[in-house]
Residue, then its C-alpha position, 0 to 999 in steps of 0.5 A: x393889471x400888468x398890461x395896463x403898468x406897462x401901456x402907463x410906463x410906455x406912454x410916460x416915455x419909457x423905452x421897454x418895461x419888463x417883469x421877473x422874480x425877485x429870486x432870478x439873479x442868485x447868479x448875479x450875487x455869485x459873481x458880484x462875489x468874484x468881482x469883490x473877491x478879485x479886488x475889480x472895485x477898486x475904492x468903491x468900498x460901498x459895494x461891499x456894504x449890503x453885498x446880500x441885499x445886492x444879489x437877493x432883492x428879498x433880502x432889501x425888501x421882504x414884501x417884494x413879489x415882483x421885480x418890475x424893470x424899465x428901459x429909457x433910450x438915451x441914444x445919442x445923435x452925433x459920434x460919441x467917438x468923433x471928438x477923441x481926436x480933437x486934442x484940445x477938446x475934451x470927451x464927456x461921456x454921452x449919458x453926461x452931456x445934459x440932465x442927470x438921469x437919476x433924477x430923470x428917470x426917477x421922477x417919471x418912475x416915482x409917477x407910475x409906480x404911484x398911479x399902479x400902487x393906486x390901482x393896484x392896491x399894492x405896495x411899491x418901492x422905486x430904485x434907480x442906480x443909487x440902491x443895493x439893486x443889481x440892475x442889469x442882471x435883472x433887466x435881463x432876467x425882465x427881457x430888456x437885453x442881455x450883459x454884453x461882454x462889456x458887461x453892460x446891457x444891450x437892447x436889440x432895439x437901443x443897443x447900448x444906450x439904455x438907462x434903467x430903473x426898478x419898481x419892486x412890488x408886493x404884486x404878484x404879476x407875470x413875469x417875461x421870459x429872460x433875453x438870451x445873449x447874443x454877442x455871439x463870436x464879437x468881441x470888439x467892446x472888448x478889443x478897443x478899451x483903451x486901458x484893457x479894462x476887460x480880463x475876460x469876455x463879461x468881466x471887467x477891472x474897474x481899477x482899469x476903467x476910464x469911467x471909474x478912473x474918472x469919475x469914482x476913484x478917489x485920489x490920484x490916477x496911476x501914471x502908467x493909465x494917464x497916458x492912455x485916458x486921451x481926452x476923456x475927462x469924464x466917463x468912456x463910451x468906447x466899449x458901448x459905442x462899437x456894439x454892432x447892436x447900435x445899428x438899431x439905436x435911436x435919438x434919445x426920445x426924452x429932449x433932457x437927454x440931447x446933448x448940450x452944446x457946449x458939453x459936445x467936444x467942450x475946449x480944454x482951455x475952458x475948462x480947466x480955468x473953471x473955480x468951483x462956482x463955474x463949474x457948479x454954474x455950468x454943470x448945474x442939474x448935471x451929473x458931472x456936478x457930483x465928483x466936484x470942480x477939483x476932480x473935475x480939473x484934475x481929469x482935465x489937466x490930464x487930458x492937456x497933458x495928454x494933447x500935446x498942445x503946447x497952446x495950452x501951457x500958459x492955462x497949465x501953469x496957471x493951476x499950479x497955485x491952485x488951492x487944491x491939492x490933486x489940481x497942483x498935482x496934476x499941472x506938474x504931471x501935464x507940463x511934465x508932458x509938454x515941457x521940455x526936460x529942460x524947461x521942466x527943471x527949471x520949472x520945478x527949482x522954481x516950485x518944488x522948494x515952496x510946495x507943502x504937498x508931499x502928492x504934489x511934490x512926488x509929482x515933481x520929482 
């Protein structure tokens, strides 16, 4: 039973497929503790929410024998760091660049977890990132890689660019022996965070993470990490592009998960000019789609401002009528960057007295 789930994950385009127990990760839940105790989370209140279903699969789910994990490669072709020198162009995180792979992912899983419970006689439940279910420490438990230092899992065969899925099952089926670490002495994820995001080897600060800054915390962005966001206006693959494992990686076999040409170093100009329905058009069956056209703009302002492209000045000023409050906020910040003082000042006698938004005003000011 279990050979034949895993030749159906494989030849439905799976990378690797592994099986553990649902009691494995106690540990995992220990340290999910931690990270919410040491207020790493930063807004992300909802990882509180269930905190126990979290760290015991039995908890969300009774029935389930058999935790069943599954790897999908989304290796990229191109250098997901090439473009962070190109200042009027914008870095989209690789995972970002073309279809959302909860939706991806969880279609093909929905095909096999159906075909096994029919086979199988056994009841099945399919998770992918949007459930309490702590995937990474149970595809390591499953032997799809260990969590690196950057907490992330690595593959001996994809390296860093995996994305998982769960089936839980009432089966009763082998499970595989876990992978063991193999970090070893390395800590270069560790030493190129731009924002210092890893306290400690394993242990990371979401408050200082480019992908959580830019994608799930809500309102404005510290000053002090604005600065060092560059040109990443959505996500950071800093830390898993310079995993040595990557020597083993390949092109994302799935074609949905190839980068779109226009999401490759897209230009600043562009897309900052984008009101809400561009943005629904260009991101459409994207992920970036879900964090909004103001939060969108807003990460983009802060990569003009960080350019240094006095070009881009004309589309900067243009957002400081915009509709949305954290846009304003952040046109004042990034002409704060590429004005002079003095033209600054004037700028602001100009706009300052006519601004409703105490957030923006403090920008200003």
């Amino acid at each position: 039973m279990k050979t034949r789930l895993v030749e159906d994950a494989l030849r439905e385009g799976f990378s690797a497929v592994g099986v553990t127990r649902p009691d494995r990760i106690s540990e995992a839940g220990s340290a999910l503790s931690g990270f919410l105790e040491r207020g790493f989370h930063g807004t992300m209140g909802w990882l509180r929410t269930r905190q126990d279903e979290r760290g015991s699969p039995e908890r969300l789910w009774p029935d389930v024998r058999s935790v069943i994990m599954v790897s999908m490669n989304y290796g990229p072709d191109l250098d997901p760091l090439a473009s962070l020198d190109q200042r009027d162009r914008a870095t989209i995180s690789v995972y970002a660049q073309n279809r959302d792979y909860h939706d991806v992912v969880k279609g093909k899983l929905k095909l096999v977890a159906g075909r096994f419970a029919a086979y199988s006689g056994h009841d099945v439940k399919v998770f992918v990132d949007t459930a309490p279910v702590m995937e990474k420490p149970l595809a390591e438990k499953a032997g799809l890689g260990w969590q690196g230092k950057h907490t992330n899992l690595v593959s001996r065969d994809f390296g860093s660019w995996t994305f998982l899925g769960a089936i839980f099952t009432t089966a009763d089926l082998p499970e595989d022996e876990a992978e063991r670490d193999h970090c070893g002495s390395c800590r270069a994820c560790l030493d190129i965070c731009p924002t210092n995001a890893f306290p400690d080897p394993y242990q990371i600060d979401a408050r200082r993470c480019i992908s959580y800054l830019t994608i799930e915390h809500k309102g404005l962005i510290d000053r002090a990490l604005r600065p060092l966001m560059g040109n990443r206006i959505y996500g950071c693959d800093d830390c898993l592009a310079v995993c040595p494992w990557n020597k083993f990686a390949s092109r994302a076999r799935e074609a949905k998960f190839h980068g779109r040409d226009e999401l490759n170093a897209p230009a600043l100009e562009t897309l900052v000019a984008l009101d809400d329905t561009a943005f629904r058009t260009l991101f459409s069956g994207s992920p970036i789609k879900r964090i909004g056209r103001d939060k969108f703009v807003s990460n983009v302002l802060i990569a003009i401002g960080n350019s240094g492209e006095p070009d881009l000045l004309e589309a900067c000023r243009a957002r400081l009528d915009d509709d949305a409050e954290i846009v304003r906020a952040m046109a004042v910040w990034a002409l704060s960057r590429l004005l002079s003082p003095e033209a600054f000042q004037s700028l602001k006698e100009e706009h300052l007295p006519n601004e409703p938004s105490a957030l923006v005003a403090s920008e200003w000011n």
